[in-house]
C-alpha positions in Angstrom: -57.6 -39.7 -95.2 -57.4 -41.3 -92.0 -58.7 -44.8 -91.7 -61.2 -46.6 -88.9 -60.0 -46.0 -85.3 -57.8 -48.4 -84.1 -59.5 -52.0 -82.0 -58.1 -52.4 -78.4 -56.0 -55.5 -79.3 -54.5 -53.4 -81.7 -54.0 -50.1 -79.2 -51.8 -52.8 -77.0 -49.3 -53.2 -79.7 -49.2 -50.0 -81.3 -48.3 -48.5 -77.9 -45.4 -50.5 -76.4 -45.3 -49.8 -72.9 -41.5 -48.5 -71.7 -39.4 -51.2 -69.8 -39.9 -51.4 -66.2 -43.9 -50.2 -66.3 -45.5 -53.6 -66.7 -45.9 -55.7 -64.2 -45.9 -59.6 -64.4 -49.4 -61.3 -64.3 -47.5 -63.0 -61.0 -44.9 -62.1 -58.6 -42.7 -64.4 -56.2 -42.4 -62.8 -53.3 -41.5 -63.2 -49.7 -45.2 -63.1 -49.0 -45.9 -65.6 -51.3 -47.5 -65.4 -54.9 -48.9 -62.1 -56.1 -51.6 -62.2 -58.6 -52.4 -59.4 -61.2 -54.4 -59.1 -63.8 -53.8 -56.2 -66.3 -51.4 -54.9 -63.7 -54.6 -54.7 -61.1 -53.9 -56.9 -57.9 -56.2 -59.7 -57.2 -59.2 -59.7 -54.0 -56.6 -62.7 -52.2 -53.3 -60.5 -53.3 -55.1 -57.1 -52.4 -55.6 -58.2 -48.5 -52.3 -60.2 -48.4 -50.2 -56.9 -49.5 -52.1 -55.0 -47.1 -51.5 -57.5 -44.1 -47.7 -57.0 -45.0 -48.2 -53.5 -44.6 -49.7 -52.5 -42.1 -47.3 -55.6 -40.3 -44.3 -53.6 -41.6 -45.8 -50.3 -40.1 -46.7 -51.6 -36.5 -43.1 -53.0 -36.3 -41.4 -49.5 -37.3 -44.2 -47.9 -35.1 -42.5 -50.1 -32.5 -39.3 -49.2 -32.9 -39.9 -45.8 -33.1 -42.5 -46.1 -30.0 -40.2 -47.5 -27.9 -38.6 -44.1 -26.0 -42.2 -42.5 -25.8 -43.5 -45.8 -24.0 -40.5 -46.0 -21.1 -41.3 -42.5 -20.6 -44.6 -43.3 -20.5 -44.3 -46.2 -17.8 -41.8 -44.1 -16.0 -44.6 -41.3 -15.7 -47.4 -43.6 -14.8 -45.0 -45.8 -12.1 -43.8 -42.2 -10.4 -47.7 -41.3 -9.8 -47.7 -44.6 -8.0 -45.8 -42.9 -5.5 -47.3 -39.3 -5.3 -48.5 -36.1 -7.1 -46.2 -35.1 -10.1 -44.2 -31.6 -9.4 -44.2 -32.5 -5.9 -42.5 -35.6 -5.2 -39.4 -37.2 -5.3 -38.5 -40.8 -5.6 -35.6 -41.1 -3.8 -33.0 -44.1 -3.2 -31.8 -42.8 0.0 -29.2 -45.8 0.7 -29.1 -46.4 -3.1 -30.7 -48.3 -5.7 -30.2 -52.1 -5.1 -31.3 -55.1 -7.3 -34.9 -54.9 -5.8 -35.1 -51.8 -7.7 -36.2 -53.0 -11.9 -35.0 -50.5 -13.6 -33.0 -49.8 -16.8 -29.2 -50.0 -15.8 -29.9 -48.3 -12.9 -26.4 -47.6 -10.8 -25.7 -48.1 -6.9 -22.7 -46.0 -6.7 -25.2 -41.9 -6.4 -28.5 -41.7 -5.0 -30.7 -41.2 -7.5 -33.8 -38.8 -7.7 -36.7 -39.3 -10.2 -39.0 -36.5 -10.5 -42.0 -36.1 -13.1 -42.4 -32.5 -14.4 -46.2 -31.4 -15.6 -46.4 -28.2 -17.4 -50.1 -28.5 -18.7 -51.1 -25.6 -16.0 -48.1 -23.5 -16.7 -44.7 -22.6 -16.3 -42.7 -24.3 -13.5 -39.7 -23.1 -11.2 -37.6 -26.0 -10.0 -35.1 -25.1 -7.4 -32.1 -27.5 -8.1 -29.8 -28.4 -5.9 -26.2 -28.2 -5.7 -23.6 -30.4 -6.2 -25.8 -33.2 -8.7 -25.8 -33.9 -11.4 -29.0 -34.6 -13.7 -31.3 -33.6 -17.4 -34.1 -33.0 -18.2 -35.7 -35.5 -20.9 -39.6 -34.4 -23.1 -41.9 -36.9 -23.0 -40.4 -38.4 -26.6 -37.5 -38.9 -24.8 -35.3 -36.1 -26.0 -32.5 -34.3 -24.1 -34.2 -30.9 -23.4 -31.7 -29.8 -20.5 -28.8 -30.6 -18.3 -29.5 -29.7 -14.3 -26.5 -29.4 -11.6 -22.6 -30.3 -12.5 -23.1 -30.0 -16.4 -26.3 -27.7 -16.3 -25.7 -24.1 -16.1 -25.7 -23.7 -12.7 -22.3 -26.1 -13.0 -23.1 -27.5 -9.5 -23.8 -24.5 -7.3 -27.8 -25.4 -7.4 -30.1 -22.9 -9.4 -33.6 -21.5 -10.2 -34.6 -23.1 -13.6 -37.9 -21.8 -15.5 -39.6 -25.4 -17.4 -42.1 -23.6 -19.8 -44.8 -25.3 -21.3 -45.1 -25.7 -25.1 -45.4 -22.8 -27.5 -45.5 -20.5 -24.1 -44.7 -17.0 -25.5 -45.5 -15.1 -22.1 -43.5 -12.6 -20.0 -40.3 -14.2 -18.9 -38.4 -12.8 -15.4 -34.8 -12.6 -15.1 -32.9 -14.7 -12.7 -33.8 -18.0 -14.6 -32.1 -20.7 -16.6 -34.9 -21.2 -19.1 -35.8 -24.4 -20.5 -38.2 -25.4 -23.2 -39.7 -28.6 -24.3 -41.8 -29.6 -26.7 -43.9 -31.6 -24.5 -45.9 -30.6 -21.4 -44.3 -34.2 -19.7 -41.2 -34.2 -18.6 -38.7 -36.2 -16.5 -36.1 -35.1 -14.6 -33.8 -37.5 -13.0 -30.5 -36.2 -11.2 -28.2 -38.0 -8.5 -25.8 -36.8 -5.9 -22.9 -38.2 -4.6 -21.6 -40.3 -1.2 -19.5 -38.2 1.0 -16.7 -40.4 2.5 -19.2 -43.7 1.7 -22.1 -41.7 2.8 -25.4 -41.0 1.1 -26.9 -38.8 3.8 -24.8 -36.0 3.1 -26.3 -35.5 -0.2 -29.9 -36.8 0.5 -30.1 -34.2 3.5 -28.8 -31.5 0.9 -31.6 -32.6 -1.5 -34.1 -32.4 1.2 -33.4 -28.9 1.9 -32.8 -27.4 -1.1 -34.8 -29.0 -3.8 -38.0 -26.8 -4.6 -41.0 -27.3 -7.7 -43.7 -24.1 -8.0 -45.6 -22.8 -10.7 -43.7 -19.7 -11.5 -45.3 -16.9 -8.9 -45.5 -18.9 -6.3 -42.3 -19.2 -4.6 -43.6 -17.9 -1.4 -45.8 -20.7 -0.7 -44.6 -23.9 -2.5 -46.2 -26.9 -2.2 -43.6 -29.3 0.4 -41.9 -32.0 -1.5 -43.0 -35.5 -0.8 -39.9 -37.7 -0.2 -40.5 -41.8 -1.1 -37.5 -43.8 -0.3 -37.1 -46.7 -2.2 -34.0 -48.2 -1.3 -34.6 -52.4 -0.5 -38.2 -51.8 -1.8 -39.4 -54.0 -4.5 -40.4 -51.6 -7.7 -40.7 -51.5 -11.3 -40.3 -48.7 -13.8 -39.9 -50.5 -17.1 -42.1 -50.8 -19.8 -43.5 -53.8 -21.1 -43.2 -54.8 -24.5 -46.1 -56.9 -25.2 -49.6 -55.7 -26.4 -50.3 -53.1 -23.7 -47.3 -51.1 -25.4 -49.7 -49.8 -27.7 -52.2 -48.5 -25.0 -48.9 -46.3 -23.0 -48.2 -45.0 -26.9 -51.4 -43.8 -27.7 -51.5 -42.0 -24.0 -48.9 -40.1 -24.7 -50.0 -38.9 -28.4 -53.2 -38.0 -26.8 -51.5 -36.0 -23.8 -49.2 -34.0 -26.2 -49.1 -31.5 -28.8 -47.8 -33.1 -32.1 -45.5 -30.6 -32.8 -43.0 -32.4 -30.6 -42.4 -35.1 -32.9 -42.2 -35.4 -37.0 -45.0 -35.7 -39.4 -43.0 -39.3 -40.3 -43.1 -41.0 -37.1 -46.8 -39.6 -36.1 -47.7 -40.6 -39.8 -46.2 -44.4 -38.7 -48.6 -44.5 -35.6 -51.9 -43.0 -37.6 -51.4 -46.0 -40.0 -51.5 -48.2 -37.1 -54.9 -46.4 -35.3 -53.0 -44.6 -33.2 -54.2 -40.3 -33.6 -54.4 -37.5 -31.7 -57.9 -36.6 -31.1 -59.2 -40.1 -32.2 -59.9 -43.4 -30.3 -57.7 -46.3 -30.7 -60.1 -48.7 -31.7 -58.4 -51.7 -33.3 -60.3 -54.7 -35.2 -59.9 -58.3 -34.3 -57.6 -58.3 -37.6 -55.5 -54.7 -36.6 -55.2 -56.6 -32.7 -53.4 -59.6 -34.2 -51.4 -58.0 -35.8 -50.4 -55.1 -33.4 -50.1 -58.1 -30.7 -46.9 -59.8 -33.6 -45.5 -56.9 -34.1 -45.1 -56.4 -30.4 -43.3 -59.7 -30.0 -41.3 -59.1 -33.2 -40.4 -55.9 -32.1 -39.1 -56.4 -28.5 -37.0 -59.5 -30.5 -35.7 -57.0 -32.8 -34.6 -54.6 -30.2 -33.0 -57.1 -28.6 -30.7 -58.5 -31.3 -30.0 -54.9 -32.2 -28.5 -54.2 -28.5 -27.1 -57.8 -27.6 -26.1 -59.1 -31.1 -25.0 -55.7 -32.6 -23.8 -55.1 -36.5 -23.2 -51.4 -36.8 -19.5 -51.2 -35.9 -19.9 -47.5 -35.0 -21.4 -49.3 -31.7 -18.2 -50.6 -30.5 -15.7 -48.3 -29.0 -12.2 -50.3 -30.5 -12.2 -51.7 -34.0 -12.5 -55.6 -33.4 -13.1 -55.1 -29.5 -16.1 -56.1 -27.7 -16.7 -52.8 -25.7 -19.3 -50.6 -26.9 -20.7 -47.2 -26.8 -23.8 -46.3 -24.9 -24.7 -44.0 -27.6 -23.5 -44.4 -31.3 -25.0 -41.6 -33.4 -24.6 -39.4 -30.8 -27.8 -38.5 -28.0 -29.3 -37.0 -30.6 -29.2 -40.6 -32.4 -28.5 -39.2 -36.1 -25.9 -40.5 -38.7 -25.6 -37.1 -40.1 -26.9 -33.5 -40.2 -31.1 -34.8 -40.2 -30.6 -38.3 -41.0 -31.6 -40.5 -37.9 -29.3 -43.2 -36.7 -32.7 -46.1 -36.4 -30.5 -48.9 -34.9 -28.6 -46.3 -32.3 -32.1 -45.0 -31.5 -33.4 -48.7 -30.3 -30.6 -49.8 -29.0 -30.3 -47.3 -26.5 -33.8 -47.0 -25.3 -34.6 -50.8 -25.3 -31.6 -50.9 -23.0 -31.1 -47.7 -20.8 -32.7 -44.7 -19.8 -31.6 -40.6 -19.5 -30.4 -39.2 -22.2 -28.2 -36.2 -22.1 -24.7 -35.1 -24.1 -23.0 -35.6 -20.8 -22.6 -39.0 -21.5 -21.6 -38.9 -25.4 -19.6 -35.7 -25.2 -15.5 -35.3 -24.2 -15.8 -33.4 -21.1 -12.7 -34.2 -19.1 -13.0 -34.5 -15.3 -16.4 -34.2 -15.6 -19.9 -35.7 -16.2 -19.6 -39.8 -17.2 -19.0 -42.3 -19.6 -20.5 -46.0 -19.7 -18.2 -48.4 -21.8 -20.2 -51.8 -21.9 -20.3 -55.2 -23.1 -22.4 -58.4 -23.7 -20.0 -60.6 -25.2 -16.4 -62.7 -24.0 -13.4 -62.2 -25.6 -14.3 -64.9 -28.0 -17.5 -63.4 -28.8 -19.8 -65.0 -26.9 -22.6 -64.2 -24.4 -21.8 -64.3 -21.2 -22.8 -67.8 -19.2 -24.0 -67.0 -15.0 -22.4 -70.8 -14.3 -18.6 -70.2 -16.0 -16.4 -67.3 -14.4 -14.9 -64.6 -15.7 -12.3 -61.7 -15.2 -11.8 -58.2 -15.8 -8.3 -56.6 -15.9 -8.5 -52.5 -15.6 -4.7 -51.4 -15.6 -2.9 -49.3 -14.3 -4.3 -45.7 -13.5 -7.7 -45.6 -14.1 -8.7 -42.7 -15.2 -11.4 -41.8 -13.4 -11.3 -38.1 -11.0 -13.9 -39.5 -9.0 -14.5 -43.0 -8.6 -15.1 -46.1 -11.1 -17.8 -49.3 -11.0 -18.7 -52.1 -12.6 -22.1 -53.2 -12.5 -24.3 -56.3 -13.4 -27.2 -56.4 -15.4 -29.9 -59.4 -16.3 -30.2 -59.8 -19.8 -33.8 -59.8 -19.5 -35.0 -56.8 -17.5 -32.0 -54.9 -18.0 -31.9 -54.7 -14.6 -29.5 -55.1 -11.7 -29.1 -59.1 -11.5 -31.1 -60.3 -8.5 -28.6 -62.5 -6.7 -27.6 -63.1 -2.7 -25.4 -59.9 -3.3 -27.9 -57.0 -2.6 -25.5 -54.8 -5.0 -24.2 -56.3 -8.0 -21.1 -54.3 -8.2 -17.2 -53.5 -7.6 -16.5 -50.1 -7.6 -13.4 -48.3 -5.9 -15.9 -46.6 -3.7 -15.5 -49.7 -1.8 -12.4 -49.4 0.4 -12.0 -53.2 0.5 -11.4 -53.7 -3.3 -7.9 -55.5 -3.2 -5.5 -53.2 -5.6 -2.7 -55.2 -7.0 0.8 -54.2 -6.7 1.1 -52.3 -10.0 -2.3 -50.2 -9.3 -4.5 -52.5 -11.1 -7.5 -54.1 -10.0 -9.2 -57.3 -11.8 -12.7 -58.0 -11.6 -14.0 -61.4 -11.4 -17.7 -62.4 -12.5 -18.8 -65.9 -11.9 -20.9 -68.4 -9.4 -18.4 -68.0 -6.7 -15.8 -66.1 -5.4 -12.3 -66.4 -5.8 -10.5 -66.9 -2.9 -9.5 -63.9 -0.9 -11.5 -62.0 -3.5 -15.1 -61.6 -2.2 -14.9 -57.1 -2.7 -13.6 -57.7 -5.8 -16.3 -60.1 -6.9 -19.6 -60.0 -8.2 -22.0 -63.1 -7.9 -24.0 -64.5 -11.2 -26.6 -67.3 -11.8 -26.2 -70.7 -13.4 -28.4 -70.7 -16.6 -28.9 -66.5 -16.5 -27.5 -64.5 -18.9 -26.2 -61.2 -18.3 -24.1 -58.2 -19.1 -22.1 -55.5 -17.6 -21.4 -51.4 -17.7 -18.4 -50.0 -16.6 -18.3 -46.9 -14.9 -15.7 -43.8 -15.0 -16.8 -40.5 -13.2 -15.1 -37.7 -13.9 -13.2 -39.5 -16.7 -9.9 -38.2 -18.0 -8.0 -37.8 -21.2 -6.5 -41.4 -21.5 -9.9 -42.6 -21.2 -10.6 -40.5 -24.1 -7.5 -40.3 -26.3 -7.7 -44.2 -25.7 -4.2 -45.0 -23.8 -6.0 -46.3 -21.1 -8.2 -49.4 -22.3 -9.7 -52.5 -20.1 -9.3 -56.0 -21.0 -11.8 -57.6 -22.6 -13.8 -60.0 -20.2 -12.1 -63.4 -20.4 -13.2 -67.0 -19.2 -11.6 -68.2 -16.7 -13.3 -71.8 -16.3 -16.6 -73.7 -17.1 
């Protein structure tokens, strides 16, 4: 016979629970003290673990919203200057330090052009002879255009379809396709014997944008020279970062991205289809994670730990891209720090720059840091030795960035730079050149000399176009950048 059921005090011990299950009426915690009771979270614990949360969330959602908001600002600054598919934001005598943008160079004249396929496919006529991509609104590599495109320089017809387009499709095209309706296509062409015009009047003649059936009447490109002009085409990174994301979710189709990342910004009120409509309590918090997040990003690029970043084990010079520009550590695992580093810091990504391709295309070497390992100072002076043979087919630069915009540094010199396009740079006996950096000039060094600020920080990118195999196979190095004096 079975006796009387068993009393609830009884139950607890006749079922031990396995170790691990039960949780601790209280928990330390870097959020303080967690209360339980029975395993159930108190009222004051409840909203406490939920702050933490959705904290955590908005600062990942940050992270990972930092590519779709420069593209984003770089969309919304272009319109500033004229209709998208039909103009061109030109530096026509180069970009100079009036120009804040993400380590823009001044050695090519850059073109910016913003590509809208929301009314249907688009011809773009490419010039020859530069070199450019083609990056989706999430800031992915979708294309190369000129020198490492498929037309390899010669200039092309290339069909931008929108989205899930499954229409007839003509011969005669190189076909690209995105996963966003925005797109941005930058490319740059080249001085000819220290001249821009060459190229820019090449441009000007050759560059054409049409939805596809309308070559015969295109609507006229509208040329906007920036060179010398005050402009700005970087994000900002405080609160109004959350408006330019949720712009861009609205605007495109969610298949673009991944089910984790959009998952990241629906926890945060940010959702297709749906308002973003924050609380007072959501606002705060999106508003810290903002700050924390532009302060993460930073100590990521500036104060790196991944020593995949750096170029030569326990050398300062790093990579523009570690993980690759498609940012992963392996086959579908994403490389998070390589990500935020890159976009917090530059802009256009495309395997031209991450890929060996002798001869041609770039690479971007770059530091932050001394030879002892510390930021550079704008009041102390500094030099950098390139030896011997440089391998470079075309030319090589070094340019000057502010720490803060990540922009040229705004100083009396309208280009912060020294680059062997400048027939002036002194060449030392053996073929190598040295580069100073500092407050002043060295004597009898002014081409070979770029000017910084007392009490600024900065850093710097070399340069090699067309780069050759002892850049590659690593026989060629540069010094690292040494103090000189205080």
């Amino acid at each position: 016979m079975s006796g009387p059921p068993a009393t609830a005090q009884q139950y607890k011990y006749q079922t031990p629970i396995a170790p691990g299950i039960a949780t601790p009426d209280e928990v330390e915690t870097s959020i303080g003290t967690l209360k339980l009771h029975d395993g159930v979270p108190s009222v004051d614990t409840t909203n406490a673990v939920y702050d933490n949360l959705d904290r955590s969330r908005a600062l990942q959602a940050y992270l990972l919203g930092i590519p779709i908001v420069n593209q984003v600002a770089m969309r919304n600054a272009l319109r500033e200057y004229g209709p998208v598919n039909s103009t061109d934001v030109i530096w026509e005598n180069l970009v100079d330090s009036k120009t804040v943008e993400l380590t823009a160079n001044d050695n090519t004249v850059y073109s910016f052009i913003w590509l809208d396929t929301h009314k249907g496919p688009l011809v773009v006529e490419i010039p020859p002879k530069v070199l450019g991509l083609i990056d989706d609104m999430w800031y992915r590599w979708v294309a190369d255009v000129g020198i490492t495109g498929e037309d390899r320089g010669k200039g092309g017809k290339y069909l931008i379809l929108p989205p899930g387009y499954n229409g007839a499709i003509p011969d005669g095209y190189f076909v690209v396709r995105p996963s966003t309706y925005g797109n941005w296509m930058p490319f740059r062409s080249f001085l000819v014997d220290g001249s821009p015009k060459p190229g820019v009047d090449l441009v000007k003649k050759t560059l054409k944008i049409y939805p596809l059936g309308d070559a015969a009447s295109p609507t006229p490109i509208k040329y906007v020279n920036l060179s010398g002009k005050s402009s700005n085409f970087v994000a900002p990174a405080d609160y109004s970062f959350w408006g330019l994301l949720n712009q861009a979710i609205q605007e495109e189709p969610p298949q673009g991205s991944d089910p984790t990342t959009l998952g990241l910004f629906a926890a945060i009120g940010i959702e297709k289809g749906k308002p973003f409509a924050p609380d007072e309590r959501m606002k705060k918090i999106l508003a810290d994670a903002a700050n924390v997040g532009a302060v993460t990003a930073r100590t990521i690029a500036y104060r790196m730990r991944d020593k995949d970043g750096f170029i030569y084990p326990g050398r300062n010079w790093r990579k523009p891209f570690f993980g690759g520009y498609k940012f992963v550590i392996s086959e579908g695992v994403s490389n998070l720090d390589g990500a935020a580093f890159f976009y917090f810091l530059a802009t256009g990504v495309t395997p031209a720059m991450a890929e060996r391709m002798v001869g041609e295309g770039s690479q971007y070497p770059w530091t932050a840091i001394d030879a002892d390992g510390h930021p550079f100072d704008g009041g102390k002076t500094y030099k950098l030795h390139l030896p011997p043979n440089i391998p470079v087919k075309d030319f090589w630069s070094a340019i000057v960035y502010d720490t803060q915009t990540r922009s040229m540094l705004q100083t009396d010199q309208q280009f912060p730079s020294v680059s062997s396009q400048d027939k002036d740079v002194k060449v030392n006996g053996d073929g190598s050149v040295d580069v100073w950096f500092g407050p002043k000039a060295p004597e009898g060094g002014e081409h070979n000399w770029v000017q910084t600020i007392p009490g600024k920080g900065w850093f710097m990118i070399l340069r090699l176009y067309g780069p050759l195999e002892p850049w590659f196979n690593q026989t060629w190095r540069p010094s690292e950048i040494e103090l000189v004096s205080k």
